[in-house]
C-alpha positions as CSV (number, residue, x, y, z in Angstrom):
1,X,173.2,266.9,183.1
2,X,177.0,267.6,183.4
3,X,177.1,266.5,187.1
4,X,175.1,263.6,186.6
5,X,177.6,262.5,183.9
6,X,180.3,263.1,186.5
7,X,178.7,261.2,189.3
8,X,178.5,258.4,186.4
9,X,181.8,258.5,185.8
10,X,182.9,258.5,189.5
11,X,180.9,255.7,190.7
12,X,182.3,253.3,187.5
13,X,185.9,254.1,188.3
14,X,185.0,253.5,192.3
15,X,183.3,250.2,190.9
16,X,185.9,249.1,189.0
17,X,188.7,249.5,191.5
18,X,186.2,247.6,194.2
19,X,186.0,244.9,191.5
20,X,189.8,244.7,191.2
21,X,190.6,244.4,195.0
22,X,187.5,242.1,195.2
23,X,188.4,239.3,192.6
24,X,191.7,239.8,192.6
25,X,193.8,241.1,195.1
26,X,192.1,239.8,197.9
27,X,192.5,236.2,196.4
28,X,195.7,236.8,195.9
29,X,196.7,238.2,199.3
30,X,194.6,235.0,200.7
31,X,196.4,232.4,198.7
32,X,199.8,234.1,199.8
33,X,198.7,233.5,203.3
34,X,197.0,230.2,202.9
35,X,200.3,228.9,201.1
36,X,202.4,226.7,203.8
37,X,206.3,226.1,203.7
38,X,208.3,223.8,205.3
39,X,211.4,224.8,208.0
40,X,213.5,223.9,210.5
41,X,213.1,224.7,214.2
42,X,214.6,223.7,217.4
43,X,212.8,219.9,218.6
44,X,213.4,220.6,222.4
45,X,215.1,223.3,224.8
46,X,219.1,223.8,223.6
47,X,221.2,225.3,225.8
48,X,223.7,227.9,224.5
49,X,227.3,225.6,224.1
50,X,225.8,222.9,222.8
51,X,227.0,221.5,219.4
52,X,223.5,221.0,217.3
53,X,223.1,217.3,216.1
54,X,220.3,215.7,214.3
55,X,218.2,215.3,217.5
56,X,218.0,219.4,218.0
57,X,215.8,219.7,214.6
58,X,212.6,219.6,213.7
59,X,210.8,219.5,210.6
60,X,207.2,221.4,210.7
61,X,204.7,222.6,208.1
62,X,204.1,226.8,208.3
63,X,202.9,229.4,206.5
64,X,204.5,231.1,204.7
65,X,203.1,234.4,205.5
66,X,204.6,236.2,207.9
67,X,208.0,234.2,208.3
68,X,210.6,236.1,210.1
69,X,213.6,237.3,207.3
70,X,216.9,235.7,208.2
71,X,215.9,232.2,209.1
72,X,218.3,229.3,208.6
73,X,216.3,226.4,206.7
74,X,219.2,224.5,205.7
75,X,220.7,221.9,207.6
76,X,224.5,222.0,206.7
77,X,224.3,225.1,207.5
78,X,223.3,224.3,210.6
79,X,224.6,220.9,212.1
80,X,227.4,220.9,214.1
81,X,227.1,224.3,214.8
82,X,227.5,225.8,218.8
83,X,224.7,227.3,220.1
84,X,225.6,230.5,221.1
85,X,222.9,231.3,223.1
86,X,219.7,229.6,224.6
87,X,217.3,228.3,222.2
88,X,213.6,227.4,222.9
89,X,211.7,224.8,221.7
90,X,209.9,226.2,218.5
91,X,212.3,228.8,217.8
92,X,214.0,229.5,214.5
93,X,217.2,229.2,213.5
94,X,219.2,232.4,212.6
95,X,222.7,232.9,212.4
96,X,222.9,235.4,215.3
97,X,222.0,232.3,217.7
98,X,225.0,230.1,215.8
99,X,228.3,229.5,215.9
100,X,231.4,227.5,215.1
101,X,232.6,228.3,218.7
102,X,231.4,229.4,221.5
103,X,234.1,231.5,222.8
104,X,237.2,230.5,220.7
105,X,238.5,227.6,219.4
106,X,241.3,227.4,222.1
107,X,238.9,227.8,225.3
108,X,236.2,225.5,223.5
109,X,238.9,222.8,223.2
110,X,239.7,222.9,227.0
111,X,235.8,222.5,227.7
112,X,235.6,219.7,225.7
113,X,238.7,217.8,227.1
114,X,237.1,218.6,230.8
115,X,240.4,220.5,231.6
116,X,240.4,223.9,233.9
117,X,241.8,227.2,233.8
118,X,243.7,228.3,236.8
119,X,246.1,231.4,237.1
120,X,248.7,232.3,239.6
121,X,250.8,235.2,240.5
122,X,254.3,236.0,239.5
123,X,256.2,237.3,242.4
124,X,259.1,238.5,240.6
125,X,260.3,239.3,237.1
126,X,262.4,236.2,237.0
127,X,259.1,234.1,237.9
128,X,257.5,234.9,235.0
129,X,260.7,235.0,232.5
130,X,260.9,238.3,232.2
131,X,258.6,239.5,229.0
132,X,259.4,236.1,227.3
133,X,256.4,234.2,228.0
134,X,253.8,233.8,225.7
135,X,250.1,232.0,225.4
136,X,250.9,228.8,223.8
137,X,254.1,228.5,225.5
138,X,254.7,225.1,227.5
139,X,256.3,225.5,230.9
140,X,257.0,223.9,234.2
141,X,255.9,225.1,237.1
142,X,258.5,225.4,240.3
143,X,257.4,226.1,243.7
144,X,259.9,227.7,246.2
145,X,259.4,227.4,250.0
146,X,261.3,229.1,252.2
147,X,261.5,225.7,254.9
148,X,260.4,222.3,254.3
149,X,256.7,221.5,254.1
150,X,256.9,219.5,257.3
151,X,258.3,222.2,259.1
152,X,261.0,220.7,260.6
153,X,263.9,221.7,257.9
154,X,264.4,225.6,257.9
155,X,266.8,225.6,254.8
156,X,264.6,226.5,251.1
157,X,264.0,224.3,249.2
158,X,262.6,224.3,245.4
159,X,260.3,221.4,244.7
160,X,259.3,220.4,240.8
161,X,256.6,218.6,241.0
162,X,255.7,215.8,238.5
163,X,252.5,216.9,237.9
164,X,253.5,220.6,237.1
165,X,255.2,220.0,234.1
166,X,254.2,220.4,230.4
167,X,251.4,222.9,231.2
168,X,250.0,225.0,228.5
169,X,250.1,228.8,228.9
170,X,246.7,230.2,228.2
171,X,247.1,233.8,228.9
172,X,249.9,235.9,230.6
173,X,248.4,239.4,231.9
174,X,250.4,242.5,233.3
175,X,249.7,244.1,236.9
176,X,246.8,245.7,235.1
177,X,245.5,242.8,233.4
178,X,246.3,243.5,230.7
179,X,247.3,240.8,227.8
180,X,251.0,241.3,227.5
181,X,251.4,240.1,224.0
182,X,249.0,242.9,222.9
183,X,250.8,245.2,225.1
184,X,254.0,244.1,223.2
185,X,252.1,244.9,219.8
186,X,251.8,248.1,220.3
187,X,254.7,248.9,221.2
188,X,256.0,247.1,218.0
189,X,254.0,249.6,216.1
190,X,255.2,252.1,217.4
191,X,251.8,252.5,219.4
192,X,251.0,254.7,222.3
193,X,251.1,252.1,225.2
194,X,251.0,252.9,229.0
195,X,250.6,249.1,229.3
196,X,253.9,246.6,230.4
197,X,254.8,243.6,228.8
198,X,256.4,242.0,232.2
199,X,253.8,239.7,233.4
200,X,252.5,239.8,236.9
201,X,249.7,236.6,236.1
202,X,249.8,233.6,234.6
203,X,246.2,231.9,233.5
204,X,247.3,228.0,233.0
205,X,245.3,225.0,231.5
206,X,245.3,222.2,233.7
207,X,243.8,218.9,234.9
208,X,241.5,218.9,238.2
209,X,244.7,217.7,240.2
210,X,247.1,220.3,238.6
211,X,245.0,223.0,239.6
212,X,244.5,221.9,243.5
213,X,248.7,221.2,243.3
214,X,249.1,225.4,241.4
215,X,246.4,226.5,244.7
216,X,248.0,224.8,247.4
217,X,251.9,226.0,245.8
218,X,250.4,229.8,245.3
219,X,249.7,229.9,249.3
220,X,252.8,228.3,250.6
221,X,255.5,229.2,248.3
222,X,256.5,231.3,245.6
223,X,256.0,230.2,241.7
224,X,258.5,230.5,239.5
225,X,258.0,229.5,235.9
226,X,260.7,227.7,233.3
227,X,260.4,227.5,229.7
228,X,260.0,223.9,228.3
229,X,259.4,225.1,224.4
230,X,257.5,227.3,222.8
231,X,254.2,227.6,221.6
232,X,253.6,226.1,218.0
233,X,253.5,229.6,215.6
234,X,255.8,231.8,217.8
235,X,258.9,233.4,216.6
236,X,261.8,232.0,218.3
């Protein structure tokens, strides 16, 4: 009779937790996944670099079950943001994909003005002025030959070309490449450095017809850079 009473017993409480998960979990987990939300996904193919407009998003009805954690669903936070990688049409947003640049503000700027990056050599420690030079810095570019580019006048000559003047400095590296204003840093701080700050490569922004003018100089003659002022934010 005592076992009967037990087997009573069990089979109410199994009943009553079926009846629980029956009428009201299982509605519950079904409404949770029936329920839809609205978000924000990429309209077409975006290709990492490009600054997200209006046209890039799309508006589309989901459910909310299941939605990745981390998505973006608003648009300021969004819009005019850089793609930092390739997006697919469909995908979420997340903030991993966005950016305000794509690689910094300075080399974004020279993309967006169509302008190149082109570095020379230095052949001496004169050429590049010394450890003076910094990125920022606005020079001139001089080109030394050792005879006249028609060949027929054997004395040097140096040549300052119109169109290599004013140039930007974008990076100045050591023999190892090696930024030389982080070499010069350290050695500030009292740092262990094996690096030198005497620069052996100049990295310079230019136009199209700059650039061909710095190639065709770098083969034929020797560069030699002067100072025209210095780049806004350095010490003097």
């Amino acid at each position: 009779m005592k076992l009967l009473k037990n087997r009573i017993f069990l089979s109410i409480i199994c009943i009553t937790i079926a009846a629980v998960i029956s009428f009201v979990l299982l509605p519950r987990f079904y409404e949770d996944k029936n329920s839809t939300f609205m978000v924000l996904r990429a309209a077409g193919d975006i290709q990492a670099g490009t600054e997200i407009t209006d046209k890039h998003l799309a508006t589309v009805e989901v459910g909310e079950y299941g939605l990745p954690e981390g998505i973006i669903n608003d648009k300021d936070l969004i819009l005019g943001k850089i793609a930092l990688t390739d997006i697919a049409k469909g995908d979420y947003f997340f903030s991993q994909k966005l950016g305000v640049f794509l690689v910094n503000e300075l080399f974004d700027r020279i993309v967006k003005n169509n302008q190149r990056l082109v570095t020379v050599s230095v052949p001496s420690i004169a050429a590049g002025l010394s450890s003076h030079l910094q990125s920022g810095d606005i020079v001139a570019v001089a080109v030394f030959l050792e005879q006249a580019s028609d060949g027929k006048d054997s004395s040097p000559q140096v040549i300052l070309y119109p169109e290599l003047k004013g140039l930007e400095v974008y990076s100045v590296e050591n023999a190892r490449t090696q930024d030389t204003a982080e070499v010069r840093k350290q050695q500030s701080e009292s740092q262990s450095s094996t690096g030198d700050p005497v620069p052996k490569a100049i990295t310079l922004i230019v136009t199209e017809a700059q650039a061909e003018r710095l190639i065709e100089a770098e083969y034929t003659g020797k560069l030699h850079m002067i100072l025209e002022k210095r780049g806004v934010g350095h010490e003097r």
